[in-house]
DRENRO-119480 format. One record per residue (C-alpha): residue in three letters; x, y, z. Coordinates in steps of 0.02 Angstrom, whole numbers, plus 50000, padded with zeros to 5 digits. Layout:
ALAXYZ ...
This chain:
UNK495135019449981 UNK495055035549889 UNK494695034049698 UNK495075045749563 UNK493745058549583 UNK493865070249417 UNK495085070449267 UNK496485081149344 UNK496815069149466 UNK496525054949332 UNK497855065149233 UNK499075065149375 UNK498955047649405 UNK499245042549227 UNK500845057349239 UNK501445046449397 UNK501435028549314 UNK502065034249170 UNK503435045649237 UNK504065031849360 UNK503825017249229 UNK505005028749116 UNK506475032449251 UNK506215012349310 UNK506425006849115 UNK504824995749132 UNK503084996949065 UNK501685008149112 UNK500614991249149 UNK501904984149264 UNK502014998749373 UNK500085001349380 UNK499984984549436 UNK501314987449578 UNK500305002549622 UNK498584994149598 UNK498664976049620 UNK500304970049717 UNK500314986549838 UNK498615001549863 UNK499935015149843 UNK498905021449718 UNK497235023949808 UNK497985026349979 UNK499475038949932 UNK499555046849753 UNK497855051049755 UNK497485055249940 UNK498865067549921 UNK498525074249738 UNK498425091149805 UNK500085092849891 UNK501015081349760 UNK500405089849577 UNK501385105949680 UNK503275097149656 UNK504175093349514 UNK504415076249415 UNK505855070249488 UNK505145072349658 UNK503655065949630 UNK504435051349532 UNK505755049649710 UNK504395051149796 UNK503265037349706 UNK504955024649725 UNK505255028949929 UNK503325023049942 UNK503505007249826 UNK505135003149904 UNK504395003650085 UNK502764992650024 UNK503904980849971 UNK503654983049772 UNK505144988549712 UNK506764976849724 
């Protein structure tokens, strides 16, 4: 599991739960918790691929972030 290893990549993950919690009309807590707690999409995708995702724009990324939570099975 790869953690958050300095603040850009802190500041993208805060930009992806935020982002997504804003185009799913939830709260930031509930979707860090489906990244976090109910799925490791966090640890094992956003940040393992920090480098090639903080290249794309929002609504990719955001796409992006719901194709992953839909296929772990944390997104109805």
């Amino acid at each position: 599991m790869d953690r958050i290893k300095n603040g850009n990549e802190l500041e993208f993950a805060v930009f992806c739960i935020e982002n997504t919690a804003a185009h799913l009309g939830i709260s930031a807590e509930t979707v860090y918790s489906r990244l976090t707690e109910q799925s490791s999409i966090l640890y094992d995708y956003i940040i393992p691929n920090y480098e090639i995702l903080h290249t794309q724009g929002k609504e990719y990324i955001v796409d992006d972030i719901l194709d992953v939570m839909r296929e772990k099975g944390v997104l109805e």
